[in-house]
TORKEKOL-811219 format. One line per 8 residues: number of its first residue (from 1); for each residue x, y negated, z of N, C-alpha, C. Coordinates in Angstrom, 2 decimals. Atoms other than C-alpha are relative to their C-alpha. Layout:
<pts>
NUM) X/Y/Z/X/Y/Z/X/Y/Z | ... .
</pts>
This chain:
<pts>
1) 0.18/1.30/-0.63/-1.92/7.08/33.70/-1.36/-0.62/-0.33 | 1.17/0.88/0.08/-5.46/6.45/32.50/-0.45/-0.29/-1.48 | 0.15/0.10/1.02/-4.85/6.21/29.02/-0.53/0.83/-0.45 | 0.55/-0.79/0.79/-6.97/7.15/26.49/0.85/0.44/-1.36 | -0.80/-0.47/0.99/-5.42/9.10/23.46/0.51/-1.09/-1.02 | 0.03/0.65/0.76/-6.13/6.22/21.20/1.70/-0.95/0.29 | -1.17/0.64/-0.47/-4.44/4.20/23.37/1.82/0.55/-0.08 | -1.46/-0.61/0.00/-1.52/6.15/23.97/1.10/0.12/-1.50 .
9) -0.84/-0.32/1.97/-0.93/6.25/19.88/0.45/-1.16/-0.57 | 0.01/1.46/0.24/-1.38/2.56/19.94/2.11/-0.46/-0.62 | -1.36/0.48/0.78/2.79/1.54/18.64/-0.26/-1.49/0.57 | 0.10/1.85/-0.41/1.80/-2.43/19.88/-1.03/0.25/0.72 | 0.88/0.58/-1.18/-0.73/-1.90/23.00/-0.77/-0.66/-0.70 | 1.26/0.38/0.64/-3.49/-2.85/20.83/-1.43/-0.14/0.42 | 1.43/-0.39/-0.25/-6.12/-1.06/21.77/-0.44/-0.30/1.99 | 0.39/0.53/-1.36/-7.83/-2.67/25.16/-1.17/0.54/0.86 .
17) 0.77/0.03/-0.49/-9.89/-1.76/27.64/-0.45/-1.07/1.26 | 0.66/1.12/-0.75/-12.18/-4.24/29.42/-0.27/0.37/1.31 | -0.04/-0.13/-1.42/-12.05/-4.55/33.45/-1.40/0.04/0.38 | 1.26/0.04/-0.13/-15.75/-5.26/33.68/-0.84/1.07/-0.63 | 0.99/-0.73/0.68/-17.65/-3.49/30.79/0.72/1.41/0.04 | -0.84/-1.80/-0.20/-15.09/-0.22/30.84/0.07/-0.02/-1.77 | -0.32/-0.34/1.65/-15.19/-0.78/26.78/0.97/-1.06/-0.52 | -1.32/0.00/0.94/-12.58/-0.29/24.09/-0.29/-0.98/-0.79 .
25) 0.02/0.50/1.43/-11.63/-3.03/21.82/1.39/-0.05/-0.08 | -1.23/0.03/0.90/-9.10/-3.43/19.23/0.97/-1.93/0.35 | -0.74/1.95/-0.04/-6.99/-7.19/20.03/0.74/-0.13/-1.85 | -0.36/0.53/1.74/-6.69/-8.61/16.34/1.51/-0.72/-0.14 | -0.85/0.27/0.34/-4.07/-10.09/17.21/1.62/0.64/0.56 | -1.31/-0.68/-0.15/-1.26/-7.41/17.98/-0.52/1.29/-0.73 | 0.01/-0.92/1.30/-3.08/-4.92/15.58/0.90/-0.12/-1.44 | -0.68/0.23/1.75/-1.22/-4.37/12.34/-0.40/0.87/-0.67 .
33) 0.87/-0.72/0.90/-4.03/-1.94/11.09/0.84/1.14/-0.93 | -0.66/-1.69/0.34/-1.51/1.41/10.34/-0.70/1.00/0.40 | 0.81/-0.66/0.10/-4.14/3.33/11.16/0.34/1.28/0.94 | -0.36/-0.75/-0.67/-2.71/5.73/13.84/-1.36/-0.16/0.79 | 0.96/0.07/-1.37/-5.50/4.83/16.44/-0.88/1.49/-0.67 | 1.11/-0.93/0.43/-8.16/6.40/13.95/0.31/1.49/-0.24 | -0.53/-0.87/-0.08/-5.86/9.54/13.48/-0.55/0.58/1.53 | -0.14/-0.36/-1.15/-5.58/10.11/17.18/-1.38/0.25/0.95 .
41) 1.12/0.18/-0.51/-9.27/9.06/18.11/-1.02/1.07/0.05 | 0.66/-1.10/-0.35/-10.26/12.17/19.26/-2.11/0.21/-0.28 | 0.93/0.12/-0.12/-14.18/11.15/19.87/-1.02/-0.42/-1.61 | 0.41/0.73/0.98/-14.31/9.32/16.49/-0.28/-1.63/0.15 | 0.49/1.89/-0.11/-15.17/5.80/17.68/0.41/-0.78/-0.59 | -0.72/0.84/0.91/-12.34/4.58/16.06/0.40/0.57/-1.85 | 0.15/-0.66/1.36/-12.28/5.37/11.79/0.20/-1.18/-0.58 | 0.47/0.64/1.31/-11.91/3.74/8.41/-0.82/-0.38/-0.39 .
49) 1.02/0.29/0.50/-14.79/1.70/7.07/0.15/0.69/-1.65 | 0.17/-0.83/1.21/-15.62/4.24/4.31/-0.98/-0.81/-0.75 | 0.90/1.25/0.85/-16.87/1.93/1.01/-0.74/1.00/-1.12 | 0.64/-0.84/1.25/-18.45/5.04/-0.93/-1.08/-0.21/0.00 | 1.47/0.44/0.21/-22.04/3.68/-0.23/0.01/-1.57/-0.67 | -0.37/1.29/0.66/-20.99/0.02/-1.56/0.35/0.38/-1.16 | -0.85/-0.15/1.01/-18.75/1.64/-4.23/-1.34/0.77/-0.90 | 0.99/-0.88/0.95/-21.92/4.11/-5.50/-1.14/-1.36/-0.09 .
57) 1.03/1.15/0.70/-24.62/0.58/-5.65/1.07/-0.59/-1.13 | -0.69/1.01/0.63/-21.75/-0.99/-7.55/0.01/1.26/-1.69 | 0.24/-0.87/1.17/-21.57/2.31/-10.11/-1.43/-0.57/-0.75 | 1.51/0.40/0.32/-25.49/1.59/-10.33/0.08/-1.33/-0.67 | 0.21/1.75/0.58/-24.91/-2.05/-11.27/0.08/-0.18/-1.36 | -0.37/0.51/1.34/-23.52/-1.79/-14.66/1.17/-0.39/-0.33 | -1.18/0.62/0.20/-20.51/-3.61/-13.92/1.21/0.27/-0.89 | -1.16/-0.57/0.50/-17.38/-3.21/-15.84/0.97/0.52/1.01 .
65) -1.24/-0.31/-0.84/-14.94/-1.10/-13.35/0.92/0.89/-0.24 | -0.99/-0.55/0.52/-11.94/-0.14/-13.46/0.86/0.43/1.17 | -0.33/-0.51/-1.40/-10.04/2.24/-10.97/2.03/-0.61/-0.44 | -1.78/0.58/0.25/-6.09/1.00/-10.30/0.21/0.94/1.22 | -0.34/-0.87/-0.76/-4.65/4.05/-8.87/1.51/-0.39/0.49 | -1.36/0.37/-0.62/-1.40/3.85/-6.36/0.63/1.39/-1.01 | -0.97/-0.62/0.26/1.74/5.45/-7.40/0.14/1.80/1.11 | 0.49/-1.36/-0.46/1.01/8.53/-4.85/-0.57/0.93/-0.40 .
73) 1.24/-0.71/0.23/-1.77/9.71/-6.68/0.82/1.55/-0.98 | -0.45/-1.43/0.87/0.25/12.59/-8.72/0.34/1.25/1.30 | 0.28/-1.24/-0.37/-0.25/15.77/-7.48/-0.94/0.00/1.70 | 1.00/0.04/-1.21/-2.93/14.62/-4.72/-0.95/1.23/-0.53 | 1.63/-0.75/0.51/-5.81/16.44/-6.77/0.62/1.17/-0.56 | -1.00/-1.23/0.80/-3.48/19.51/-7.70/1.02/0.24/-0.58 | -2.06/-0.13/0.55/0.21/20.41/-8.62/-0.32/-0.43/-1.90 | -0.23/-0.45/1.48/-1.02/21.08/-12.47/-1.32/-1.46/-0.72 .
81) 0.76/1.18/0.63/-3.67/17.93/-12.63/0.98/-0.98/-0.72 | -0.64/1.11/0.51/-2.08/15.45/-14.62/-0.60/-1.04/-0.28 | 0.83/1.88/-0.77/-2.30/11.38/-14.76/-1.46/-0.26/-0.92 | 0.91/0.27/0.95/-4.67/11.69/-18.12/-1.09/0.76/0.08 | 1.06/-0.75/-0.70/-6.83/14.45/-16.86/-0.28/-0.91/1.53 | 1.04/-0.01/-1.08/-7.54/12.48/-13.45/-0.40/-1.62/-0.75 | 0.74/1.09/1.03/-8.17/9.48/-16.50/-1.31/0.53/-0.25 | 1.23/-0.45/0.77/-10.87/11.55/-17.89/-1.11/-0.24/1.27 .
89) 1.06/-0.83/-0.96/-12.44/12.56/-14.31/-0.03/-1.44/0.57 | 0.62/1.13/-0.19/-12.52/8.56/-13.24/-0.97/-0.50/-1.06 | 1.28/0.60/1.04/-14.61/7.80/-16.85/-0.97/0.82/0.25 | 1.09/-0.74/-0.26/-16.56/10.88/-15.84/-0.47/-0.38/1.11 | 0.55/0.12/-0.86/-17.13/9.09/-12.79/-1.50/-1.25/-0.25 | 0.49/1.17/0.44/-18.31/5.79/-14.61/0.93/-1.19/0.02 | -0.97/0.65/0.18/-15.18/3.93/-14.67/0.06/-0.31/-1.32 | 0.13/0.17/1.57/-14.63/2.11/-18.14/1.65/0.44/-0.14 .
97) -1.29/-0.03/0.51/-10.57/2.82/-17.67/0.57/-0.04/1.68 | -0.62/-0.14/-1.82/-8.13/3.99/-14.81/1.37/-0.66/-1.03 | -1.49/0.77/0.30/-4.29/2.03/-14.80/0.52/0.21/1.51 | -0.98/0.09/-1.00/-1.51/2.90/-12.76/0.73/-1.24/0.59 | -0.79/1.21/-0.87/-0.36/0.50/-9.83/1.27/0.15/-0.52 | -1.41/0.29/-0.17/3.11/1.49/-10.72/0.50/-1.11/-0.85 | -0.44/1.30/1.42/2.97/-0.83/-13.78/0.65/-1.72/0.59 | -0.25/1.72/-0.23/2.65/-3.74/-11.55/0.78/0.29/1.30 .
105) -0.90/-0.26/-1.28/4.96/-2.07/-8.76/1.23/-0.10/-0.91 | -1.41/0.35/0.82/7.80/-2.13/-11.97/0.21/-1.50/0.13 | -0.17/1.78/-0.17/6.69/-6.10/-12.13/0.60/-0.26/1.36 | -0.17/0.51/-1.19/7.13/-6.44/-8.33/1.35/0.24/-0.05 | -1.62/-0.23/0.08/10.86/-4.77/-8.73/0.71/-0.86/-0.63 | -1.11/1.49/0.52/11.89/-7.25/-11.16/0.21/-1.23/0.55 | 0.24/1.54/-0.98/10.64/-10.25/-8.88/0.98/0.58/1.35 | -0.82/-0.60/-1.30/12.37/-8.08/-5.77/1.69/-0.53/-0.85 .
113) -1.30/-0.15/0.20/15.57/-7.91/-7.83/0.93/-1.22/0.10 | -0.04/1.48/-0.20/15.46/-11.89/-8.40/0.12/-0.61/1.24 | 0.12/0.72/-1.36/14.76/-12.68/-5.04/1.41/0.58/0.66 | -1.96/-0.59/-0.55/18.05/-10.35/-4.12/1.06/-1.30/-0.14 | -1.18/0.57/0.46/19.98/-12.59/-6.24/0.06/-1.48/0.26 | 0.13/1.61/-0.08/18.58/-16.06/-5.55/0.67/0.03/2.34 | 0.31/0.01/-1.08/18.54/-14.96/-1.65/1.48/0.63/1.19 | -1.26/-0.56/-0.85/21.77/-12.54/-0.58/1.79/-0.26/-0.61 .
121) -1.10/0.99/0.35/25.05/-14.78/-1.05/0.85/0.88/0.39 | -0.85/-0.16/-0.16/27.28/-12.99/1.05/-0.41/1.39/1.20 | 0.10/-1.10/-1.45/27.36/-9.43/3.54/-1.06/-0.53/0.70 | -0.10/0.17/-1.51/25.91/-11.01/6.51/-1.45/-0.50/-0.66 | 1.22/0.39/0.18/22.55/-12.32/4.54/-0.80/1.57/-0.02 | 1.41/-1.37/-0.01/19.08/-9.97/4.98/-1.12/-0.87/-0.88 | 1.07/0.00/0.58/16.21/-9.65/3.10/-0.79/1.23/0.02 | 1.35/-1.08/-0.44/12.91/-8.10/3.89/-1.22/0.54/-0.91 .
129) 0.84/-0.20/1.07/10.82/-6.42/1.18/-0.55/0.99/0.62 | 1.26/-1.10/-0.37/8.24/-3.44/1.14/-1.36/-0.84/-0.15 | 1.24/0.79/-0.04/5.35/-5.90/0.10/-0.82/0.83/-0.36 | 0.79/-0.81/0.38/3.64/-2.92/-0.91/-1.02/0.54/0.92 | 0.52/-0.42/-1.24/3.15/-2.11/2.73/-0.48/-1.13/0.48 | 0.19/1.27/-1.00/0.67/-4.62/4.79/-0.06/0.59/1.28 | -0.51/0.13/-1.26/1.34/-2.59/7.87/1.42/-0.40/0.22 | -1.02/-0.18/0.14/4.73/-3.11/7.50/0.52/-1.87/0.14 .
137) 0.14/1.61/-0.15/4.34/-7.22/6.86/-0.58/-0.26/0.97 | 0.97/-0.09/-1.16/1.57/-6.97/9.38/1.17/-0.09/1.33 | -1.08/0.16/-0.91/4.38/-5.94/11.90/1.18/-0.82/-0.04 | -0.85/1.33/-0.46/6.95/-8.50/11.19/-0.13/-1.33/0.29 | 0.48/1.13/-0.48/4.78/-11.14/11.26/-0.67/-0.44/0.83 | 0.62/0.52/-1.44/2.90/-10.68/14.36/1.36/0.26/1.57 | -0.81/-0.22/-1.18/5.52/-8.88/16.61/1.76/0.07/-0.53 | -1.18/0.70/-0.09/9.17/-9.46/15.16/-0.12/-1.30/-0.77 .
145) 0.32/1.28/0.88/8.30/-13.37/14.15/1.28/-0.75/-0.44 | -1.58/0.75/0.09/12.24/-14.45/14.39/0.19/0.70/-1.53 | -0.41/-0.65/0.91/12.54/-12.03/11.00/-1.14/-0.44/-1.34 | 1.09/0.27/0.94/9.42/-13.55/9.16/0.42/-0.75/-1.00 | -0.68/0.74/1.09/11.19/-15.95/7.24/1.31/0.70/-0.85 | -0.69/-0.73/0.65/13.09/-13.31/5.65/-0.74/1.10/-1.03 | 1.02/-0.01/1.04/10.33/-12.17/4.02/0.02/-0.10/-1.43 | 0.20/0.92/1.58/10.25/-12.31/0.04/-1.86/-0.64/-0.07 .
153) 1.39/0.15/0.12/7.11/-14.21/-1.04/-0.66/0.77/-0.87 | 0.51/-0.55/1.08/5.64/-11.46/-2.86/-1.26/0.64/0.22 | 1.11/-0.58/-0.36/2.41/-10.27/-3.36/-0.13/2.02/-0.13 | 0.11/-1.47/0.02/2.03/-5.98/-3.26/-0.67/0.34/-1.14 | 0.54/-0.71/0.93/1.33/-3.99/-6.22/-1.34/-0.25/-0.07 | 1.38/0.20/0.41/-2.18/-3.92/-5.71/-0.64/-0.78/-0.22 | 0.85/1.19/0.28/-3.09/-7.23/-5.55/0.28/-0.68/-1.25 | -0.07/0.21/1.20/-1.14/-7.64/-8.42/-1.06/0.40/-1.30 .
161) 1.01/-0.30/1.41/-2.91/-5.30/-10.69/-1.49/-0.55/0.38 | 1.35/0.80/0.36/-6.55/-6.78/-9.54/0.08/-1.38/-0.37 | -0.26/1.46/0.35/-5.20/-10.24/-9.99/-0.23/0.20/-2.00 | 0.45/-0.26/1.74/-4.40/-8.93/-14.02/-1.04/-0.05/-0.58 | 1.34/0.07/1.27/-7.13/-7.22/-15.26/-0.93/-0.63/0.52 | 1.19/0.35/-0.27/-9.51/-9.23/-13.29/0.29/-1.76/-1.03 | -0.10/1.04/0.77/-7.41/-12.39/-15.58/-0.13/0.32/-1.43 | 0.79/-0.40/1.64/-7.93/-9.62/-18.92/-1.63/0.16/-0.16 .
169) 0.93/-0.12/0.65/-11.20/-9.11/-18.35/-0.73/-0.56/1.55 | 1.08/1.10/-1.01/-13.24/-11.55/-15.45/-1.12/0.91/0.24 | 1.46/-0.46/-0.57/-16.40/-9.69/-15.72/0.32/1.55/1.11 | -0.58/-1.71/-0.80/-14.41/-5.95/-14.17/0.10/-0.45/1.54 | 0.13/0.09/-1.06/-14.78/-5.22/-10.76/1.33/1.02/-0.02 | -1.67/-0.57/-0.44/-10.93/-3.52/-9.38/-0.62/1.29/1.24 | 0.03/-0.90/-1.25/-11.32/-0.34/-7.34/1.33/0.41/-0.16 | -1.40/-1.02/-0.25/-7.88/0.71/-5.59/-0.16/0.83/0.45 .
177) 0.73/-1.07/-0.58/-7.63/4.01/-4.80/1.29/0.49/0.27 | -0.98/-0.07/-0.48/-4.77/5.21/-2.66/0.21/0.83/1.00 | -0.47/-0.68/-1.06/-3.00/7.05/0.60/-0.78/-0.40/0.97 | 0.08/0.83/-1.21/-3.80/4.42/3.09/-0.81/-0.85/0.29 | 0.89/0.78/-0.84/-6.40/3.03/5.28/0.54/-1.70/0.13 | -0.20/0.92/-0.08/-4.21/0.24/5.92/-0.26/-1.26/-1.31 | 0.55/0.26/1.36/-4.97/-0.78/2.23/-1.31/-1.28/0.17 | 1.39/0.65/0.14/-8.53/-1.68/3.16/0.29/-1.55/0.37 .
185) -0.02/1.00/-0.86/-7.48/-4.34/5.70/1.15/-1.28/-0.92 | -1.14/1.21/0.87/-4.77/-5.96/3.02/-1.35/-0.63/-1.19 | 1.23/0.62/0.53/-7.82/-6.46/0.95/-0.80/-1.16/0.31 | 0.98/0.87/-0.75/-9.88/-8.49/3.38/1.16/-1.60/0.34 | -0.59/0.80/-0.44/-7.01/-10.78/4.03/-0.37/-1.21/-0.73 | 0.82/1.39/0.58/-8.37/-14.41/3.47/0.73/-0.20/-1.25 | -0.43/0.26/1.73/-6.06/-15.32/0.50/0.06/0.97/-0.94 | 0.08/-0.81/1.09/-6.70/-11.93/-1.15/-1.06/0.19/-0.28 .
193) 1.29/-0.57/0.20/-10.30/-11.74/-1.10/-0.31/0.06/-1.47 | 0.69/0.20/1.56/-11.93/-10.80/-4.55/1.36/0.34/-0.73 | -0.98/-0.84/1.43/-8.48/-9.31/-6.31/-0.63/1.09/0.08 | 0.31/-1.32/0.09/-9.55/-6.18/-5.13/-0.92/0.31/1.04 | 1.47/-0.04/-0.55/-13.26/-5.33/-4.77/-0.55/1.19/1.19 | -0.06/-1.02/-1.25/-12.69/-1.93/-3.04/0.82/1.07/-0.18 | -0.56/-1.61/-0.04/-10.86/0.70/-1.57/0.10/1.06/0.06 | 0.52/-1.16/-0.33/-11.00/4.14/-1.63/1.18/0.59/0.24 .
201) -1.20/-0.64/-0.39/-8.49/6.55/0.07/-0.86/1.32/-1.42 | 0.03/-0.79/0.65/-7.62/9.54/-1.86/-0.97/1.40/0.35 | 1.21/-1.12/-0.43/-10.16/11.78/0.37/-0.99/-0.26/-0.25 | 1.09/1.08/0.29/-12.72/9.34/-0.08/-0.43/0.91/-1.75 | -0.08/0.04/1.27/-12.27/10.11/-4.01/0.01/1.66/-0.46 | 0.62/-1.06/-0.02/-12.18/13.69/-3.55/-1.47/0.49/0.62 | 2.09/-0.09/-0.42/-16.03/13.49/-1.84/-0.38/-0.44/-1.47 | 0.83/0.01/0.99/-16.73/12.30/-4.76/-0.37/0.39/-0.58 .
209) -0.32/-1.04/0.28/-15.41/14.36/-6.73/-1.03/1.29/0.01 | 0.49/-0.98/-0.16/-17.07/17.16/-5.37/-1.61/-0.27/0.08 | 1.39/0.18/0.61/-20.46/15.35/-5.20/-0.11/0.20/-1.06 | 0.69/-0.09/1.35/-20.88/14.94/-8.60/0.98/0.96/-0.93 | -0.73/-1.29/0.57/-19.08/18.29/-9.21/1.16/-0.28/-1.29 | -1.16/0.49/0.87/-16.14/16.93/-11.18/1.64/0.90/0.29 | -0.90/-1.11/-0.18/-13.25/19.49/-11.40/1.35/-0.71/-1.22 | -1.17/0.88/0.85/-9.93/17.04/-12.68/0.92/1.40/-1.21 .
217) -1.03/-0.13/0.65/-7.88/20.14/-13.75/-0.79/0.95/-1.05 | 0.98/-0.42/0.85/-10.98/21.48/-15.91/-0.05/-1.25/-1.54 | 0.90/0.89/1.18/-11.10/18.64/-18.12/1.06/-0.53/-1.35 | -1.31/0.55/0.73/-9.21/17.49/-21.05/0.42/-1.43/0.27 | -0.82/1.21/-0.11/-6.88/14.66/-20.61/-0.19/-1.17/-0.59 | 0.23/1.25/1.17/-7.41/11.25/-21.98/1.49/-0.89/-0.02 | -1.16/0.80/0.36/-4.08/9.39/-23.05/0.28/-1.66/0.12 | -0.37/1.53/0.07/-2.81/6.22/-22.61/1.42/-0.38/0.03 .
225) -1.34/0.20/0.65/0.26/4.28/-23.37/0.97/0.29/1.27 | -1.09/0.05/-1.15/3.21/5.03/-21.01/0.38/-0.91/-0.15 | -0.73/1.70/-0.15/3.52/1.48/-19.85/0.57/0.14/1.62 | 0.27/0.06/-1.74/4.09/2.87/-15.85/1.97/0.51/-0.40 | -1.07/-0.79/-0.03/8.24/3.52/-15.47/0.43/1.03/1.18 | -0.14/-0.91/-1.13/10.08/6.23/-13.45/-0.20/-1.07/1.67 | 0.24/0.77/-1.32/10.82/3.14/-10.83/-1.32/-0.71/0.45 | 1.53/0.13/-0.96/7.22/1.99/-10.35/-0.79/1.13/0.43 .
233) 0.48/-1.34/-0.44/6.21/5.90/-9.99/0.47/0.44/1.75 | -0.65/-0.53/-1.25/8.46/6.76/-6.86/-0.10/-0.80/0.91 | 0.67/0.76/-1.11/7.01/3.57/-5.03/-0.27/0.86/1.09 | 1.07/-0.31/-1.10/5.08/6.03/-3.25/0.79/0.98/0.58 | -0.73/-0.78/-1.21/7.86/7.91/-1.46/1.31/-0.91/0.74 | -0.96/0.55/-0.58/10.42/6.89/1.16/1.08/-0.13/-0.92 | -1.00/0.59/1.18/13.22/5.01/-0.42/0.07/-0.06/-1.48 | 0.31/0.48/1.40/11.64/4.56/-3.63/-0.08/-1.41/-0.52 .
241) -0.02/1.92/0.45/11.16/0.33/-3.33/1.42/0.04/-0.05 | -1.08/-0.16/0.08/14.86/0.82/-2.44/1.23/-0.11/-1.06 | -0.81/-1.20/0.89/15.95/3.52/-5.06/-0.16/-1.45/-1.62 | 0.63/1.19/1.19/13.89/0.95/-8.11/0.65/-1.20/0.03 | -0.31/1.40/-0.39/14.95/-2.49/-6.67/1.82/0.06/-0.50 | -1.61/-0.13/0.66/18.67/-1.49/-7.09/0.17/0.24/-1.12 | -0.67/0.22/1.24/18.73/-0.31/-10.14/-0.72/-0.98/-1.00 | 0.69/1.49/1.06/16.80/-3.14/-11.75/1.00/-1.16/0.80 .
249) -1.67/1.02/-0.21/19.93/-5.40/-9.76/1.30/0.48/-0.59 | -1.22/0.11/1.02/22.48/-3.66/-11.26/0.10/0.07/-1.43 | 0.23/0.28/1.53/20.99/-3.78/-14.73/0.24/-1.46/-0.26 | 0.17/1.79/0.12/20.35/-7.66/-14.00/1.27/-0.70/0.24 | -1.28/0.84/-0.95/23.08/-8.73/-11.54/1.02/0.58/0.11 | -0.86/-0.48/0.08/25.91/-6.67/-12.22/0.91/0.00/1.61 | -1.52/0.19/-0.43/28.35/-8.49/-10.02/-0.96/0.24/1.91 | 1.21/-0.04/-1.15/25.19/-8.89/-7.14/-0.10/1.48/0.62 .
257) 0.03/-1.20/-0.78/25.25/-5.24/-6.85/0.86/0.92/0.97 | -1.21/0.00/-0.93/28.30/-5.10/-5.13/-0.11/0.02/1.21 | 0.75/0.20/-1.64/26.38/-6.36/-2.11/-1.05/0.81/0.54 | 1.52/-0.90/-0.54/23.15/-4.39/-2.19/0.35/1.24/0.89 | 0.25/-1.28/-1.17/22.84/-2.23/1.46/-1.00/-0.07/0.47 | 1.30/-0.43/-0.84/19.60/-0.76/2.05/-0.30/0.76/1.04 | 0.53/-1.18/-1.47/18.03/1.07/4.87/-1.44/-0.20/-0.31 | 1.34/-0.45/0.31/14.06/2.42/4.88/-0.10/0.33/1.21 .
265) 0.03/-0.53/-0.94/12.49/3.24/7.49/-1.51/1.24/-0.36 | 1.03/-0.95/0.30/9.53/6.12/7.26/-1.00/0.02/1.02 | 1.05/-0.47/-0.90/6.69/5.62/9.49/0.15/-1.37/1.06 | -0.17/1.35/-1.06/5.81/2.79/12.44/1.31/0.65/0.74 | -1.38/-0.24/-1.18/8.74/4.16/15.22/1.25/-0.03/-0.92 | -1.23/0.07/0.86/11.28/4.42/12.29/0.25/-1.53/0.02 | -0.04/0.99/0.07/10.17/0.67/11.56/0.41/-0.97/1.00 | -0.39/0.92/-0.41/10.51/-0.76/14.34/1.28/-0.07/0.55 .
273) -1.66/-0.35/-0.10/13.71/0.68/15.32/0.76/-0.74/-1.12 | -0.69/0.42/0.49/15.13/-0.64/12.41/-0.14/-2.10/0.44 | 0.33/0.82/0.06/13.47/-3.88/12.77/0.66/-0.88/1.61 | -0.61/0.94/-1.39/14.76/-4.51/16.45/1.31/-0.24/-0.08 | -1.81/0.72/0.30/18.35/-3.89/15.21/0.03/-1.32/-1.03 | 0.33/1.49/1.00/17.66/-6.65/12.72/-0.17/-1.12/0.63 | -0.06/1.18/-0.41/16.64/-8.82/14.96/0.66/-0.46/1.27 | -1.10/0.73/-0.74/19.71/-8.83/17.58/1.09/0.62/-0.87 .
281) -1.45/0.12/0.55/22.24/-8.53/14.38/0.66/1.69/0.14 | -0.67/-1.84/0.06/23.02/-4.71/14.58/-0.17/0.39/-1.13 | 0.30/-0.71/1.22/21.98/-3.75/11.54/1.10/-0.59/-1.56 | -0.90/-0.71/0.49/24.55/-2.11/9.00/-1.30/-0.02/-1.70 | 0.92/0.32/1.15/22.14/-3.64/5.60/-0.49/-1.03/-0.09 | 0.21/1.62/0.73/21.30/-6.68/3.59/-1.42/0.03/-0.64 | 1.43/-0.48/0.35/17.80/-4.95/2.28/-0.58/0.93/0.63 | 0.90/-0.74/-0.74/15.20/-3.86/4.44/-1.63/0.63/-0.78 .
</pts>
């Protein structure tokens, strides 16, 4: 019908083309920045703003930085790398200290578990979490808006941990370093600016890598305290906010857990499927 690939990948008719000029733009406001376009974008036009020329003046600077890796990151860089060997190979980058997001994805579970208990009274109440994901918020708050106020108010792992150490130590600059493109764009969001200075996907971080010839499962390990638990680790797979969130309610809320029914969805078409039964009352779950 005319469509271009991009288009066609689009999930919300996003991507526009102009009647006059014949050129593509993105509409800001039915994007929710999941990053399919740039997948699909055959030509390239559409991509990730890659921050490894920002991120290498900022090495140069001096600064104090510190990498805050997502809960994904195990076995990105090799089955047999482990979390203290890809410690060593961020100080070998010039990092003063790497810290696992999951630490502050365990914090976000305990605030999730609270909000369960302050929020789902009886069966028939919902509640909407995954703050980890901003495509995921992104999509309930531009295109299902009847479900927005179901929302917890919580901020996502990552902004947590740059919020921290940027309150332990002010002068550190926060690099997240993660799966997802969509990442970048939760960054820029006006009330998050400045937690977190930049992003780097996990390919991103292997260029580097291989620039400055750094070989993670060559190196010895550097140690640090196991402050990260199993439930902030498994964040980074389907039904892991889920799997965590419950059992930090039935540790807390005993009698609360009685009620807890989740559903996940895996991917935009999973999401919104769930999300449309949600919002004409079909849906068979009290945690989304």
């Amino acid at each position: 019908d005319g469509k271009s690939k991009c288009q066609c990948s689009c999930p919300f008719d996003a991507i526009v083309i102009d009647p006059v000029t014949h050129r593509t733009h993105i509409d800001p406001e039915k994007c929710i920045d999941c990053g399919v376009c740039a997948e699909a974008c055959e030509n390239g036009h559409i991509m990730d703003k890659i921050q490894f020329i920002p991120f290498a003046h900022l090495l140069k600077s001096k600064q104090p930085l510190v990498a805050a890796v997502a809960p994904a990151i195990c076995g990105q860089f090799g089955e047999d790398v482990t979390i203290n060997q890809l410690r060593s190979a961020f100080k070998k980058i010039g990092f003063i200290d790497m810290f696992e997001v999951a630490f502050f994805a365990d914090i976000l579970t305990l605030k999730e578990a609270v909000e369960f208990d302050e929020h789902i009274k009886t069966e028939k109440d919902l509640m909407i979490t995954s703050c980890c994901c901003p495509m995921w918020v992104a999509m309930v708050k531009r295109v299902y808006k009847d479900l927005s106020q179901k929302i917890t108010p919580s901020i996502s792992p990552m902004i947590a941990s740059g919020r921290v150490l940027k309150r332990l130590n002010p002068e550190c600059k926060v690099v997240f370093i993660g799966p997802c493109i969509a990442k970048k764009a939760e960054a820029k969001e006006k009330d998050l600016i400045g937690d977190i200075d930049y992003v780097l996907t996990f390919d991103e971080v292997k260029n580097v890598f291989e620039a400055l010839d750094i070989d993670p499962s060559s190196l010895v390990g550097e140690p640090s305290v196991e402050y990260a638990s199993k439930g902030g680790r498994i964040y980074g797979r389907t039904g892991g906010v889920s799997e965590a969130v419950a059992d930090a309610i039935r540790e807390l809320f005993p009698e609360k857990y009685k009620l807890f029914k989740s559903v996940q969805g895996n991917g935009v078409r999973e999401c919104k499927e769930i999300l449309e039964k949600a919002q004409n009352g079909n849906i068979n779950a009290n945690f989304i």
